[in-house]
ZATI-120785 format. One record per residue (C-alpha): residue number from 1; residue in one letter; x, y, z. Coordinates in pm, 1 decimal, decimal comma. Layout:
<pt><num>NUM</num><residu>A</residu><px>X</px><py>Y</py><pz>Z</pz></pt>
...
***
This chain:
<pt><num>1</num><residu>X</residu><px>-1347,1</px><py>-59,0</py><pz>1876,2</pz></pt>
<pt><num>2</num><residu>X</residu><px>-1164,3</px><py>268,3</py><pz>1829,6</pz></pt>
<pt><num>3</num><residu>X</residu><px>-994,2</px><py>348,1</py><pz>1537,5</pz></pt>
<pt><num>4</num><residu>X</residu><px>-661,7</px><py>422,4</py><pz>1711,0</pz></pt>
<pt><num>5</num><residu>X</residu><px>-622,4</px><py>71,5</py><pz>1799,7</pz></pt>
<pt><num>6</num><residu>X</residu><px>-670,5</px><py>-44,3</py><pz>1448,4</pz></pt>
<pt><num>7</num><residu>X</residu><px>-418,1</px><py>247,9</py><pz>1339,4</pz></pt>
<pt><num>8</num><residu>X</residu><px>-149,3</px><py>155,1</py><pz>1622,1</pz></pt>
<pt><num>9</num><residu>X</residu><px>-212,1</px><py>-203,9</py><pz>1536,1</pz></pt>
<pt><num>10</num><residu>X</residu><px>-129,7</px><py>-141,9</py><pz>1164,4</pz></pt>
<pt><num>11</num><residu>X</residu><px>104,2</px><py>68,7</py><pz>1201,8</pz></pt>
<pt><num>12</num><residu>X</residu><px>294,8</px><py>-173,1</py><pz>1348,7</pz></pt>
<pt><num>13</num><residu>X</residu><px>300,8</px><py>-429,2</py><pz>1063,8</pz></pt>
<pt><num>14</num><residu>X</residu><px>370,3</px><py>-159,0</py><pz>832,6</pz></pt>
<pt><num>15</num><residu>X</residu><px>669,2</px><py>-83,1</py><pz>997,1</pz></pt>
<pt><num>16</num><residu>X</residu><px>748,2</px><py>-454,2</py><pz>972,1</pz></pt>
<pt><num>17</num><residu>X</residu><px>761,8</px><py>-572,7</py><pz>642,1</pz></pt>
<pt><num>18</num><residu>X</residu><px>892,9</px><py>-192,1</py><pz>532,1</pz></pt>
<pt><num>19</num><residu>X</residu><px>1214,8</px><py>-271,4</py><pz>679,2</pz></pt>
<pt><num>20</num><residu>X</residu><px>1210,3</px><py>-660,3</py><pz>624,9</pz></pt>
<pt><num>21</num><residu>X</residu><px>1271,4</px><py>-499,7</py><pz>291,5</pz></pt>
<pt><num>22</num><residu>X</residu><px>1619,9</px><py>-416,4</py><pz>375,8</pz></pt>
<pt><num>23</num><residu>X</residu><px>1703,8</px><py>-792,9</py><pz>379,9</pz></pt>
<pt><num>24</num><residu>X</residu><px>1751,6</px><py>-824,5</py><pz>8,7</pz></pt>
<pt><num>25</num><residu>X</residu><px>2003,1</px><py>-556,8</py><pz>11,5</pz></pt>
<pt><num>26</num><residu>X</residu><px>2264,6</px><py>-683,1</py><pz>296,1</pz></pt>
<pt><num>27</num><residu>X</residu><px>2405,2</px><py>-973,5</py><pz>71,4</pz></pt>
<pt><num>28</num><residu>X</residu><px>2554,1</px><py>-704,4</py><pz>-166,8</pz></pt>
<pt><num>29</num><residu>X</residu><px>2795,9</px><py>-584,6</py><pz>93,1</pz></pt>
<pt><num>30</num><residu>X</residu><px>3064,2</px><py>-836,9</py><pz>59,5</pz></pt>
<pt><num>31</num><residu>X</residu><px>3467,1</px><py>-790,0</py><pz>105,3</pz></pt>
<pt><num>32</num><residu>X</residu><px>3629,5</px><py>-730,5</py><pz>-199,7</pz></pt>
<pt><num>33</num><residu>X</residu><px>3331,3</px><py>-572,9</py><pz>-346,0</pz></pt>
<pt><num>34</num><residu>X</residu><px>3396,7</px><py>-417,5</py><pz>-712,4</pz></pt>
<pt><num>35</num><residu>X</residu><px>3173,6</px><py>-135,2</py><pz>-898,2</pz></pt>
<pt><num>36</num><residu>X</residu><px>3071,1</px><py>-429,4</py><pz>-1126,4</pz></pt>
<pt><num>37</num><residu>X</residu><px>2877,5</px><py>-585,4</py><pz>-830,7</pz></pt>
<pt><num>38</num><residu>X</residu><px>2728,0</px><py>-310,1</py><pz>-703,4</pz></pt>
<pt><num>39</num><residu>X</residu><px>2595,4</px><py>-212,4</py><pz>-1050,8</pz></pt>
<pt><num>40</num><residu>X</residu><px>2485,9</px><py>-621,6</py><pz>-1157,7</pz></pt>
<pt><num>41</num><residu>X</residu><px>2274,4</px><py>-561,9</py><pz>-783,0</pz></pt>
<pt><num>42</num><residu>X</residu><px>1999,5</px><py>-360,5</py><pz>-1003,3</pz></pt>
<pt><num>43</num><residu>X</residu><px>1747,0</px><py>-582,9</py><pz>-986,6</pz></pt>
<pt><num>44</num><residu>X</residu><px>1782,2</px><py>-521,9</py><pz>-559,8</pz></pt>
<pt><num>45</num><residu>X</residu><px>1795,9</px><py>-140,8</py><pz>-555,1</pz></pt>
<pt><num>46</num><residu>X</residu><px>1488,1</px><py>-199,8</py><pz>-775,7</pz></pt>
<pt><num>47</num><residu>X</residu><px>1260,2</px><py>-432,4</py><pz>-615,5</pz></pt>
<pt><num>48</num><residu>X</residu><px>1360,0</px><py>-242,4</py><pz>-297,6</pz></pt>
<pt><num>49</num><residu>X</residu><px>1251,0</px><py>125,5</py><pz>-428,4</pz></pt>
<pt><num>50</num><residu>X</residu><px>906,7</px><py>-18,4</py><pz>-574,2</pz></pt>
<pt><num>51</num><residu>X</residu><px>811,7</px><py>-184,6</py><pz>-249,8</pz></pt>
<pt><num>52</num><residu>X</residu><px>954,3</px><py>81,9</py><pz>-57,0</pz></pt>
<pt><num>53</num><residu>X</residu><px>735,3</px><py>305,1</py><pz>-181,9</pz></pt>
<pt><num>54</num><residu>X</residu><px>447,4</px><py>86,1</py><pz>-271,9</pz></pt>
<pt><num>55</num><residu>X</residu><px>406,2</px><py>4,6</py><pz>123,9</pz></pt>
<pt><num>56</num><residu>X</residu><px>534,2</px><py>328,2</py><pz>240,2</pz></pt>
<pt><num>57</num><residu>X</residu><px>239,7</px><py>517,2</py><pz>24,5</pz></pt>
<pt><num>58</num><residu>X</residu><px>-52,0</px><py>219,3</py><pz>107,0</pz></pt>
<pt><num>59</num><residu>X</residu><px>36,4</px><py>328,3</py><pz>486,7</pz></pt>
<pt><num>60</num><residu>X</residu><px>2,4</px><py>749,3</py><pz>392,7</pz></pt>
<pt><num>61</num><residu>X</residu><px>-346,1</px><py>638,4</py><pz>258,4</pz></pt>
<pt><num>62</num><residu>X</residu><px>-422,4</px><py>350,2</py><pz>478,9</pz></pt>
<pt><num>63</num><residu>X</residu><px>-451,9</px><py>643,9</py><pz>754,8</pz></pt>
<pt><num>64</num><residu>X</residu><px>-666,9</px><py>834,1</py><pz>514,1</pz></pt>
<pt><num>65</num><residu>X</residu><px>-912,3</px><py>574,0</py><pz>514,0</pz></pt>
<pt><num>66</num><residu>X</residu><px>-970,5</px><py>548,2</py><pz>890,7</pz></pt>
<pt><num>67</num><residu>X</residu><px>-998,6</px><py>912,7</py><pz>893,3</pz></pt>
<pt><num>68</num><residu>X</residu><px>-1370,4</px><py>834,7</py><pz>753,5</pz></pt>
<pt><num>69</num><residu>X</residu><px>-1435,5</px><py>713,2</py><pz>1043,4</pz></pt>
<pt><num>70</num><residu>X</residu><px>-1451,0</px><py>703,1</py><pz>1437,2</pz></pt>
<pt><num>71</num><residu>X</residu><px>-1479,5</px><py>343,4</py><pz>1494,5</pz></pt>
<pt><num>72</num><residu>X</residu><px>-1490,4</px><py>-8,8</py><pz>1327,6</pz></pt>
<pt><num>73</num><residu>X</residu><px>-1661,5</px><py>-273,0</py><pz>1309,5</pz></pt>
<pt><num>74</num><residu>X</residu><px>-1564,2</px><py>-635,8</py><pz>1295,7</pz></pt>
<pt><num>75</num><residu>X</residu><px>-1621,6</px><py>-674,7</py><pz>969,0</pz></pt>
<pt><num>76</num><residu>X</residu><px>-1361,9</px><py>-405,5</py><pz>889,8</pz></pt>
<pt><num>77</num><residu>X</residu><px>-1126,0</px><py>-561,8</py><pz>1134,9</pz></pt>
<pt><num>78</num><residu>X</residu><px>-1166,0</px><py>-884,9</py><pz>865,2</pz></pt>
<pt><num>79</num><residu>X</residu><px>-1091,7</px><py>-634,7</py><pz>573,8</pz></pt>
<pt><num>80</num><residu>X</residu><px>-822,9</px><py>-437,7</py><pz>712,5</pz></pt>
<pt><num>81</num><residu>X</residu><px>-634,8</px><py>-798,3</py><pz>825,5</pz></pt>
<pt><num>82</num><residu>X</residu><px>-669,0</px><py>-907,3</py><pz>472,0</pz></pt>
<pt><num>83</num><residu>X</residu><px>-505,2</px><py>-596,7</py><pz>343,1</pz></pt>
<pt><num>84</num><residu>X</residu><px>-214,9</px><py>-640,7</py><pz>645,3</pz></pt>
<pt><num>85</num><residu>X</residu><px>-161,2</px><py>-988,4</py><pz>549,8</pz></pt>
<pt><num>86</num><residu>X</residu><px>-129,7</px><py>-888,0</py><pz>191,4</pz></pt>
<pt><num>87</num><residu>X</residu><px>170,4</px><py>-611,1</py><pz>277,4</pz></pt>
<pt><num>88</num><residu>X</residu><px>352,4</px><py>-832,1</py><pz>494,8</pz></pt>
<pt><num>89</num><residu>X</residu><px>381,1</px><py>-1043,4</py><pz>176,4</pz></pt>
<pt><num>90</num><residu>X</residu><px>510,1</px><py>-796,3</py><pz>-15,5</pz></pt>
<pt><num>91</num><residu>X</residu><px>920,8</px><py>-892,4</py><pz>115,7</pz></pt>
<pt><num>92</num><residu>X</residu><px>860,2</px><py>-1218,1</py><pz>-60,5</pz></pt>
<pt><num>93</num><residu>X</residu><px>810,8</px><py>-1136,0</py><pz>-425,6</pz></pt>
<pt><num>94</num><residu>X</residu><px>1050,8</px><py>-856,9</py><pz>-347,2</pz></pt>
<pt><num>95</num><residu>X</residu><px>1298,2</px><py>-1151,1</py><pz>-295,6</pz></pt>
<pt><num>96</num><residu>X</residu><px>1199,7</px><py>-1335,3</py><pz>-588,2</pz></pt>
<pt><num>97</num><residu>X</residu><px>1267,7</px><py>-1028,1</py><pz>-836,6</pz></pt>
<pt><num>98</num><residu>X</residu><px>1582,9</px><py>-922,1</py><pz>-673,1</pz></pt>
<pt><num>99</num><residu>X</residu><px>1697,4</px><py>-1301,8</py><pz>-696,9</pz></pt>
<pt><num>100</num><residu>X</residu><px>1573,2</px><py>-1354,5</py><pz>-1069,8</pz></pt>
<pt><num>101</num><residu>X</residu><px>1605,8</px><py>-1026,7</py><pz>-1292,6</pz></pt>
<pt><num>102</num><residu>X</residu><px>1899,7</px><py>-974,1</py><pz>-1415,6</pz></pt>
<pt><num>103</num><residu>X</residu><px>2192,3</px><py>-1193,3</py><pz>-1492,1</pz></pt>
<pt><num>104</num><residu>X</residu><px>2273,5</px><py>-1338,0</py><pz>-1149,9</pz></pt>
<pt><num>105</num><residu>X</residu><px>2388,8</px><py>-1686,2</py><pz>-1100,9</pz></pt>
<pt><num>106</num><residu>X</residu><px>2073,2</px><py>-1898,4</py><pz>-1106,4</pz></pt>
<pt><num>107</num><residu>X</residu><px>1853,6</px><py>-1662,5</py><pz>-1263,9</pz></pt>
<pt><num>108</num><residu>X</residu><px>1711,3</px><py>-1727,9</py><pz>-1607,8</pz></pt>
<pt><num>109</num><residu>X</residu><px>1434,7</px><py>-1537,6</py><pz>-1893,4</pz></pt>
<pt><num>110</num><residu>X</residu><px>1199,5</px><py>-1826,8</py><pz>-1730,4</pz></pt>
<pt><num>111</num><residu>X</residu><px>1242,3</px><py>-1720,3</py><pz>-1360,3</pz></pt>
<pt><num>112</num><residu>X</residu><px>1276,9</px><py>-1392,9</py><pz>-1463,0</pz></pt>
<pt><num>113</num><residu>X</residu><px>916,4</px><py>-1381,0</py><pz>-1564,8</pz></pt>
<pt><num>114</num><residu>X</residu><px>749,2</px><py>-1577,2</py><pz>-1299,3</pz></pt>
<pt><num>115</num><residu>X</residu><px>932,7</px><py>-1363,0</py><pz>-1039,0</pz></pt>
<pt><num>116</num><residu>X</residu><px>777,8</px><py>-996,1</py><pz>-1196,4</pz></pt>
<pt><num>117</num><residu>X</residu><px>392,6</px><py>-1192,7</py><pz>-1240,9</pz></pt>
<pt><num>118</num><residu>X</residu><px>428,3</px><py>-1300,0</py><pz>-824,6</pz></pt>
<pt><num>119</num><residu>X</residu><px>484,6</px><py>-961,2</py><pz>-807,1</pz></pt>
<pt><num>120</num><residu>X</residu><px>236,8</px><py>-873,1</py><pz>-972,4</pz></pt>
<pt><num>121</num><residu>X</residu><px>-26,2</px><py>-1099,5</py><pz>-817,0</pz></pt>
<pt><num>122</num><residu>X</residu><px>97,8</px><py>-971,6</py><pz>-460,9</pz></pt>
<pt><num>123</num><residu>X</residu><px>6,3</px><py>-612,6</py><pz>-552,3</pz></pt>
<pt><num>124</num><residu>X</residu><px>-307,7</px><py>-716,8</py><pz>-707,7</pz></pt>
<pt><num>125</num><residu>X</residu><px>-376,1</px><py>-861,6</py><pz>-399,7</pz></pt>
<pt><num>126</num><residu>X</residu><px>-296,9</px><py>-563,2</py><pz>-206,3</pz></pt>
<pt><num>127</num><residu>X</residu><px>-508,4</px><py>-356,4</py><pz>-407,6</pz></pt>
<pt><num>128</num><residu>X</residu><px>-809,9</px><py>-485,6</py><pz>-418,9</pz></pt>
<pt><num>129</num><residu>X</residu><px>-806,1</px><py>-584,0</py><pz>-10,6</pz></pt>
<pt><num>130</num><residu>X</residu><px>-752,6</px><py>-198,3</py><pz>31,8</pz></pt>
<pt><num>131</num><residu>X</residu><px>-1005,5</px><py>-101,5</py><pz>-236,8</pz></pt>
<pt><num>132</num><residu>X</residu><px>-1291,1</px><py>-354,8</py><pz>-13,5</pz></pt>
<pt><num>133</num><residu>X</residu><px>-1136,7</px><py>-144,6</py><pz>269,6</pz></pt>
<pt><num>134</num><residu>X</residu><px>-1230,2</px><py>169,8</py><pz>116,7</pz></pt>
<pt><num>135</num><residu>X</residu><px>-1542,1</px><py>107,4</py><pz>5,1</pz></pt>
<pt><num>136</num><residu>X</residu><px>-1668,2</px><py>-35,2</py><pz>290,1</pz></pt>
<pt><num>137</num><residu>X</residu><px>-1596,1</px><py>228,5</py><pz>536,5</pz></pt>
<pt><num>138</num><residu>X</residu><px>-1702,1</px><py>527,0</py><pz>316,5</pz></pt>
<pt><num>139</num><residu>X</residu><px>-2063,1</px><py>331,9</py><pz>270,6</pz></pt>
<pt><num>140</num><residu>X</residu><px>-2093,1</px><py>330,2</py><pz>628,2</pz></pt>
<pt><num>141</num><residu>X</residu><px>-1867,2</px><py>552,2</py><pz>756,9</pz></pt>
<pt><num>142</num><residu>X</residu><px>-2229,8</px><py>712,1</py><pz>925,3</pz></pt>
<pt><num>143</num><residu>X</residu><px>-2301,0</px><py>391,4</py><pz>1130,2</pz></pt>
<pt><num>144</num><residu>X</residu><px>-1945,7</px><py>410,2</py><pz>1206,2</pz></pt>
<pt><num>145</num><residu>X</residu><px>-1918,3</px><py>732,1</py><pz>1356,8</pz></pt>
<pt><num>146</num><residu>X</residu><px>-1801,1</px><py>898,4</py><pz>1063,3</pz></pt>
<pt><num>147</num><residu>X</residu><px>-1834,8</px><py>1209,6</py><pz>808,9</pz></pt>
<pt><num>148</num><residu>X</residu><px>-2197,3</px><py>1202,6</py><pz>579,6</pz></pt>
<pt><num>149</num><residu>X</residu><px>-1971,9</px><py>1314,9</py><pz>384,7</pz></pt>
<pt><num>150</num><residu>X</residu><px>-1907,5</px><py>1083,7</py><pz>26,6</pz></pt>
<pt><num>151</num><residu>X</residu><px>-1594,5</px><py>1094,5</py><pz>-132,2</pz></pt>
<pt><num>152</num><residu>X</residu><px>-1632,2</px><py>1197,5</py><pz>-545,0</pz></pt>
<pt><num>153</num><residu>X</residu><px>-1736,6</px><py>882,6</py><pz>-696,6</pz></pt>
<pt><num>154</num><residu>X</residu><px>-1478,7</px><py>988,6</py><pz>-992,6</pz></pt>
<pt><num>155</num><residu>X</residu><px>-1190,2</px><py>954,2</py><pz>-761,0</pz></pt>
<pt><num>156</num><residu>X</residu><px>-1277,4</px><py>602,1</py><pz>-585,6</pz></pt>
<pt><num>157</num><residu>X</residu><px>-1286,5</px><py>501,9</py><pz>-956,6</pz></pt>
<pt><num>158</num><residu>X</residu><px>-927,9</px><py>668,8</py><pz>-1014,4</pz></pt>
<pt><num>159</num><residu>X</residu><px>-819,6</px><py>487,1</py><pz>-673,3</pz></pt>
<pt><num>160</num><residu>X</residu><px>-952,9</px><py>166,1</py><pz>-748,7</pz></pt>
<pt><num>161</num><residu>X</residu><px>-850,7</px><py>171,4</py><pz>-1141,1</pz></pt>
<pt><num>162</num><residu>X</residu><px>-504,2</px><py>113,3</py><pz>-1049,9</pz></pt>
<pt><num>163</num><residu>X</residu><px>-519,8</px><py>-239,2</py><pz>-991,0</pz></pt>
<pt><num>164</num><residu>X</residu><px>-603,9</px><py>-286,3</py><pz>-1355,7</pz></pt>
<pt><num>165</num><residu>X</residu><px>-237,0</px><py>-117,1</py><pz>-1434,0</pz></pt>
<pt><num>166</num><residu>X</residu><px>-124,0</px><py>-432,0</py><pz>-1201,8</pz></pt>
<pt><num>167</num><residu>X</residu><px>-328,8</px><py>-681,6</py><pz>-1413,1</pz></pt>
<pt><num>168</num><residu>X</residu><px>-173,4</px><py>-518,7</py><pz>-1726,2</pz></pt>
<pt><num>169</num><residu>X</residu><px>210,2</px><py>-521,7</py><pz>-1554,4</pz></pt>
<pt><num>170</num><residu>X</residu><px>130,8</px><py>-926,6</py><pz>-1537,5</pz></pt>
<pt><num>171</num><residu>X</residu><px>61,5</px><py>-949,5</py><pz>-1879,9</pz></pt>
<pt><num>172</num><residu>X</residu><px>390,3</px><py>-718,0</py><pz>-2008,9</pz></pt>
<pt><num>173</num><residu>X</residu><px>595,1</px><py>-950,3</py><pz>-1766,6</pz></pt>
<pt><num>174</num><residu>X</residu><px>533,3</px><py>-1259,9</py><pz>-2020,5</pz></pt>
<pt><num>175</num><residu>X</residu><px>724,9</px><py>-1071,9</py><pz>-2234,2</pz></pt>
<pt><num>176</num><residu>X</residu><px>977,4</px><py>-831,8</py><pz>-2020,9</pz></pt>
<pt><num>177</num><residu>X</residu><px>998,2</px><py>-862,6</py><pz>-1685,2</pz></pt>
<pt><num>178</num><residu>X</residu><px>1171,9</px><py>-528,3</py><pz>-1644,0</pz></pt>
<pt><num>179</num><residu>X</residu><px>880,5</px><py>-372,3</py><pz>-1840,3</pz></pt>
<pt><num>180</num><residu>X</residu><px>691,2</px><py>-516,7</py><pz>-1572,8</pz></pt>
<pt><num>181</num><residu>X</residu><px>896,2</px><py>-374,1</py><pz>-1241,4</pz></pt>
<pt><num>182</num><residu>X</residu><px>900,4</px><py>-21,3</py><pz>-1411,0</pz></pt>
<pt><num>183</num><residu>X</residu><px>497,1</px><py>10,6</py><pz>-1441,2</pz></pt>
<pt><num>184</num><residu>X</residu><px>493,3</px><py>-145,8</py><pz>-1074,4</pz></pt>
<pt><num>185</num><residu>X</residu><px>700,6</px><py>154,8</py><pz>-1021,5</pz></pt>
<pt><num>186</num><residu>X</residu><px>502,3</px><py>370,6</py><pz>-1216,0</pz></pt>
<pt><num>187</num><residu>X</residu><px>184,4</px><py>287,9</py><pz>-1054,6</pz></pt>
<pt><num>188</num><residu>X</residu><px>341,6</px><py>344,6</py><pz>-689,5</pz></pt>
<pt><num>189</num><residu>X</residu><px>396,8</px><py>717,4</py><pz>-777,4</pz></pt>
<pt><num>190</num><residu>X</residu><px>65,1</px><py>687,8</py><pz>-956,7</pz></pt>
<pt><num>191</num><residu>X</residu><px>-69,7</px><py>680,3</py><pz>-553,8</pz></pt>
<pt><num>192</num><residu>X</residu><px>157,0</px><py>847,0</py><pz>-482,0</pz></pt>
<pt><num>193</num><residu>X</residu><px>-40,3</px><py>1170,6</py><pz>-661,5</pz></pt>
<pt><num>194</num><residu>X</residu><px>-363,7</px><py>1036,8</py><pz>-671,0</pz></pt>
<pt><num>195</num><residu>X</residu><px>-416,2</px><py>1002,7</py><pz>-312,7</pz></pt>
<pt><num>196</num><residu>X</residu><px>-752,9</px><py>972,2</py><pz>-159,6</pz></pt>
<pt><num>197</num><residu>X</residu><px>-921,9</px><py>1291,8</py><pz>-53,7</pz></pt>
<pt><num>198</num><residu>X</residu><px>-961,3</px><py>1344,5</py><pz>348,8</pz></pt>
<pt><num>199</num><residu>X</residu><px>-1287,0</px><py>1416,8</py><pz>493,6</pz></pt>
<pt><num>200</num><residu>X</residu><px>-1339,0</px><py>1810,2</py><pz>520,7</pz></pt>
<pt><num>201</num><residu>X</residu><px>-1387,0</px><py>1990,4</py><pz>802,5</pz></pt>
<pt><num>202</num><residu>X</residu><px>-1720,3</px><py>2169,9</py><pz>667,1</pz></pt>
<pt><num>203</num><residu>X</residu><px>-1862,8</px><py>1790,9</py><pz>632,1</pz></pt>
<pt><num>204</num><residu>X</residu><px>-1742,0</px><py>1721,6</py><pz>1017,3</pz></pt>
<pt><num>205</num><residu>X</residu><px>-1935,8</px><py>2025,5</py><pz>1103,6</pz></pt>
<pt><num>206</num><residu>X</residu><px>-2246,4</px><py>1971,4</py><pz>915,2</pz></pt>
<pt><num>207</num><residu>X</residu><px>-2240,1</px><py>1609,3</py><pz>1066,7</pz></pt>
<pt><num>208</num><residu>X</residu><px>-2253,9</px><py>1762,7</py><pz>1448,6</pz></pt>
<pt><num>209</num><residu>X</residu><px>-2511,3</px><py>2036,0</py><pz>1330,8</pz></pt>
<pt><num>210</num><residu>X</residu><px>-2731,2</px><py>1748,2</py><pz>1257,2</pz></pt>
<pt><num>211</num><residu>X</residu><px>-2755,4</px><py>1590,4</py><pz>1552,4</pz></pt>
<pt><num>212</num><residu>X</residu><px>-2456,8</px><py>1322,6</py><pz>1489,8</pz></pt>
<pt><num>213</num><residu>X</residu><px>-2160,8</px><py>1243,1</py><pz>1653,1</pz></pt>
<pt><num>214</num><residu>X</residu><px>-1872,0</px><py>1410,8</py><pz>1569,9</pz></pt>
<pt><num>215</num><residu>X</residu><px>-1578,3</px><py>1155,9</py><pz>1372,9</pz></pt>
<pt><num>216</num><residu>X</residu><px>-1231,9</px><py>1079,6</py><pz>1573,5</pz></pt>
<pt><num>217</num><residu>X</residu><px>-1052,7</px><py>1367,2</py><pz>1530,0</pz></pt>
<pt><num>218</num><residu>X</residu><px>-719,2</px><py>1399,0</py><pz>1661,6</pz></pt>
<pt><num>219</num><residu>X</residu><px>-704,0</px><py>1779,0</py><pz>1702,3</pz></pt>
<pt><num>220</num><residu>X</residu><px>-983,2</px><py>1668,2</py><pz>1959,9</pz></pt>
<pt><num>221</num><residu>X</residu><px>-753,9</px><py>1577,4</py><pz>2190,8</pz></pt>
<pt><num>222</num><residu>X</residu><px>-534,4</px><py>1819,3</py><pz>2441,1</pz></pt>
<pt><num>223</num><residu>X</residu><px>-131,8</px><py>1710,2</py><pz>2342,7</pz></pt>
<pt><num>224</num><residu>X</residu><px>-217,9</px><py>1492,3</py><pz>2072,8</pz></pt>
<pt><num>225</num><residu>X</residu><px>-33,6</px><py>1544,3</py><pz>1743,8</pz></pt>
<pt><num>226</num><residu>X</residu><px>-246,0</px><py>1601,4</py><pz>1411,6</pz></pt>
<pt><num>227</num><residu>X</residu><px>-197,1</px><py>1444,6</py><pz>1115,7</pz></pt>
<pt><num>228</num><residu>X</residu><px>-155,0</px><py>1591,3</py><pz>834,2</pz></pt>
***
């Protein structure tokens, strides 16, 4: 199967569960709203920036990673639905901290704490289904149709290392579940930064010189846009 599909495909449930996210903010808006309401809403704006940007960067690398390649295989198709099934989860523990942190009505040090350690098992999760990902497709990104190239060992490392920051956010949520949110923060500008590095175009050529197929390339294509 072609890449694009799998791109188009994901895209799609990207798009989904990015703006699902916008749920957990409509309840603020209220009649008879007061400053004191919008400001007590924290624990919303928060859970909603975080996961914002914790999906919204997963999809600028997510089409990194298929860059590797030209096609996949079904045993990618199996990885990369793990990894979709793990972002359209994200909403939910979004939900659960906006509900819990803070001093709404119902919310409690208790709930508090088991809402930012969902959280934290979500991204976990997320991390290491897109790390599997990763991995696989740059190991055989050749029989896939992709660059020889190999991607710096030090940076999968880097890449892949962040999921121990989400292992450490569970444990700092036991004892401050804000604590908790603001490294989940953190670590979503973290990837932000430390993106994953995109196949050159020296490899792409050295692959064709050799007698391989050239990897999907969008510039390929007469009226197609490039991504950047």
């Amino acid at each position: 199967m072609d890449t694009r599909r799998v791109e188009a495909f994901s895209d799609g449930v990207f798009a989904v569960a990015i703006t699902v996210l916008v749920f957990n903010l409509l309840p603020i808006a209220k009649a008879g709203i007061r400053s004191h309401d919008l400001a007590a809403a924290w624990p919303q704006y928060a859970g909603y920036i975080v996961s914002f940007l914790t999906i919204g960067i997963m999809w600028l690398n997510h089409h990194t990673v298929l860059s590797y390649v030209r096609r996949v295989n079904r045993i990618t198709l199996v990885l990369n639905l793990f990894l979709l099934m793990t972002v359209v989860a994200v909403p939910f523990p979004t939900a659960l901290v906006a509900d819990n942190l803070g001093s709404g009505p119902g919310s409690s040090p208790a709930s508090a704490r088991l809402a930012a350690i969902v959280y934290g098992l979500v991204m976990i999760a997320m991390s290491i289904a897109f790390s599997a990902l990763w991995m696989y497709l740059t190991s055989h990104a050749i029989s896939l149709g992709g660059t020889a190239e190999r991607p710096p060992w030090q940076r999968t490392i880097r890449f892949s290392g962040g999921g121990l920051g989400y292992v450490i956010a569970v444990f700092v949520a036991f004892a401050s579940p804000e604590a908790a949110l603001a490294i989940y923060g953190a670590l979503a500008v973290y990837y932000l930064f430390e993106h994953l590095p995109s196949p050159s175009e020296k490899s792409k050529t050295e692959h064709v010189a050799g007698g391989e197929a050239a990897p999907y390339s969008r510039e390929a294509e007469p009226g197609s846009a490039s991504d950047s």
